[in-house]
N, C-alpha and C positions, 0 to 999 in steps of 0.2 A: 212705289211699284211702277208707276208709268215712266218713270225716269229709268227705270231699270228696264223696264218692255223696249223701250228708244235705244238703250244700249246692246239688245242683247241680237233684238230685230236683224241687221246686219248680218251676224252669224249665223241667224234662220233660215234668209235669204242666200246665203253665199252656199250654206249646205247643201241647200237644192238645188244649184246651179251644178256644184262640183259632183251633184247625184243623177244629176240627167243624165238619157241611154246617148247623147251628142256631145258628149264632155268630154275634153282632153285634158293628158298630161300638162298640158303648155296654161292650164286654168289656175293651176296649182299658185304658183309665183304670182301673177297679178290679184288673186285672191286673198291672200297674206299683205300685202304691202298692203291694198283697199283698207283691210280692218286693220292694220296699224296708222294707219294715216284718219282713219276714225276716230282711231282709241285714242289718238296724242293731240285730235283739232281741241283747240283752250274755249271753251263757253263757262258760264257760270254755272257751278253747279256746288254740293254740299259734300263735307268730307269724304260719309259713306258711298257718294260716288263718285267720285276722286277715288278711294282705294279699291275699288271692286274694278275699274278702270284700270289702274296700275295692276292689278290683281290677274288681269285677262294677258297684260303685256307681258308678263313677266312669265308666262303659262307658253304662251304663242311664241316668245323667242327660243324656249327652253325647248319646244316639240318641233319649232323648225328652224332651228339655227344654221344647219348646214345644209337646207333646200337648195340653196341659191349656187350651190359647189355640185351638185347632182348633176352631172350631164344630161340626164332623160328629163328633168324640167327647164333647164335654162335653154338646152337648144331648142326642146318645142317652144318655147317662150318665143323666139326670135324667129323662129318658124312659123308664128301663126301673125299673119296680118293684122290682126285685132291689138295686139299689144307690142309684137316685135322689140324694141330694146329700151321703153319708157317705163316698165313696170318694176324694174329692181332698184333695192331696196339702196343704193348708193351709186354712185357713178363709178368708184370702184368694182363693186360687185359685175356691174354692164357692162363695163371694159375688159375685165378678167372673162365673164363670156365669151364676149365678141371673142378674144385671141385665138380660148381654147375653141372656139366655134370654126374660124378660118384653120386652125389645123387639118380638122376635118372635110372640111369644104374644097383645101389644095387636093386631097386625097381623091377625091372625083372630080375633081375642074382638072386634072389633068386630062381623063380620058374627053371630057365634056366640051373644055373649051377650043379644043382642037376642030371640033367642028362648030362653032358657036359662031354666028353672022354680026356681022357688024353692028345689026340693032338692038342686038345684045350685052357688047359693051356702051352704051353709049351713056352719055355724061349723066348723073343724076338729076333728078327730078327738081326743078325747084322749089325749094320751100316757101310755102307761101301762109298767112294766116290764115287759119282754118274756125270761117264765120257761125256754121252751123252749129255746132256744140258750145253749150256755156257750161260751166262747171254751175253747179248745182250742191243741194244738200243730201246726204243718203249714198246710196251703194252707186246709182248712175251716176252721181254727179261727182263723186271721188274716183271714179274710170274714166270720165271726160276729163278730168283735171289733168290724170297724170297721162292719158293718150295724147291730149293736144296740149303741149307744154308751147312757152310764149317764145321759150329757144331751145335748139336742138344741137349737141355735142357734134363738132364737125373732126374728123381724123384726117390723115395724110393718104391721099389715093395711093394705091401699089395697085400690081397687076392682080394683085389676090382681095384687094376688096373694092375694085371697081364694081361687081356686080352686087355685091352684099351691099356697099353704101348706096347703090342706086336703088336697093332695093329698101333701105330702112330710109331714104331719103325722101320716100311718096309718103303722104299724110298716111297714117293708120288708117283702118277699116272699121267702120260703125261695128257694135256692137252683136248687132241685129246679124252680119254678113257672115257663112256659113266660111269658115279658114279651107277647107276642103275644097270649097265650091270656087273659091280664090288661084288656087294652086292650079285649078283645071283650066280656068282662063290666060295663066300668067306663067304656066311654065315654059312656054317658049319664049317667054320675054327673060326668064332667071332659069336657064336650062339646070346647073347645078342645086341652084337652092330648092327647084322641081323637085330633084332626085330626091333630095334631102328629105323633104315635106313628105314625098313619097311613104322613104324609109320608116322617119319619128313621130308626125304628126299625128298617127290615127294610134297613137298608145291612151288607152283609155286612162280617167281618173282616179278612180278607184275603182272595187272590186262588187261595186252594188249592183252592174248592170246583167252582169256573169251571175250571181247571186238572184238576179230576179229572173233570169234565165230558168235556172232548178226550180223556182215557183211556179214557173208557166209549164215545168212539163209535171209537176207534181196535180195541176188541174187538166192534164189531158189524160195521163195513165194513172185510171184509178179503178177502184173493185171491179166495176160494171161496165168496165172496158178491160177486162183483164186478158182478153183472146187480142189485143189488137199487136198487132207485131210490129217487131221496133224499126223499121226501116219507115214503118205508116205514122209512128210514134214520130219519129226526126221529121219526117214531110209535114206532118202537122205542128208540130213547135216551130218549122219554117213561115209555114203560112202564117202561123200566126207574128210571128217576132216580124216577118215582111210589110201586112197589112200596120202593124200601128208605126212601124217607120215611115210606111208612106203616108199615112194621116198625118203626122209631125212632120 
């Protein structure tokens, strides 16, 4: 049972993460790789978990086989500073993003780059070791493994992915750093990929936050507020969904 509790923990954790009311689409894909890079590390362990192991793998490829082909995950993926193009599940898979990524990206660097200043294109960032993060055991230390890798896939500059490669070319962002709060400081440094971020970034994860939404107004109009009218009804499910965003 505690070998099993070790195994299952992960999936507990990642639940919650992909349940929070601050969780994006772009969660989805580094989530999945995390718990198969779990499920496949080799330690010693006994048949029965060995196959409950293979048991989860074989469950997880079958429910998301073709995540990683979904345009609304793999661009938020690349969209979000946090994970940007380390998280997929192959280097294939990352490259076939990337492609279909810049299709869309020429689609508005047309009107964007026409006005975009010089420190906008300018060379990428260097790559440098990045000391603070150790890979570790558990949920954090399989995000640091696969964010700060020891080498980073380099392509052929074009005028269509000088700003994309300067822009996957800076270390990721801690874990901790809000992708939102990223895009607000840096879009004038990545005018296009701004847009972009603008556009996909804020597609929530799933459907639980929308879902606890109807809960909180189900505790404000009830018997004994039955004269309250619904315009006071909305302003109070404001107030309240505002206050615990800003406590978070």
């Amino acid at each position: 049972m505690e070998k099993m509790i070790n195994i299952l923990a992960p999936f507990e954790e990642l639940t919650c993460l992909v349940n929070c009311s601050d969780s994006f689409a772009s969660d989805v894909i580094p989530a999945v790789t995390v718990l198969q890079r779990l499920l496949s590390k080799e330690v010693d362990e006994d048949h029965c978990v060995k196959m409950m192991k293979n048991t989860l793998q074989s469950t997880k490829q079958k429910c998301f086989s073709d995540m990683e082909q979904n345009p609304l995950y793999y661009v938020t993926t690349l969209l979000n500073p946090r994970y940007k193009d380390r998280f997929f599940s192959n280097a294939d898979a990352g490259r076939q993003a990337k492609n279909t990524f810049l299709l869309e990206m020429l689609e508005i660097s047309v009107q964007v780059l026409q006005e975009a200043t010089p420190e906008v294109l300018e060379k990428p960032a260097a790559r440098r070791p990045h000391t603070d993060h150790q890979p570790g055991i558990g949920v954090d230390g399989v995000f640091q493994e696969i964010a700060y890798p020891s080498t980073i896939e380099k392509s052929a500059p074009t005028a269509a992915t000088i700003q994309l490669e300067a822009y996957l070319g800076e270390v990721t962002a801690p874990r901790s750093d809000k992708p939102l709060g990223y895009w607000v400081v840096n879009k004038l440094r990545f005018p296009t990929l701004g847009q972009m971020a603008q556009k996909y970034l804020s597609a929530p994860c799933s459907s639980v936050e929308s879902e606890r939404l109807f809960s909180a107004g189900s505790h404000i109009v009830i018997d004994t507020r039955n004269r309250l009218l619904t315009q006071h009804a909305e302003i109070l499910l404001f107030l309240k969904k505002k206050k615990l965003a800003t406590c978070v």
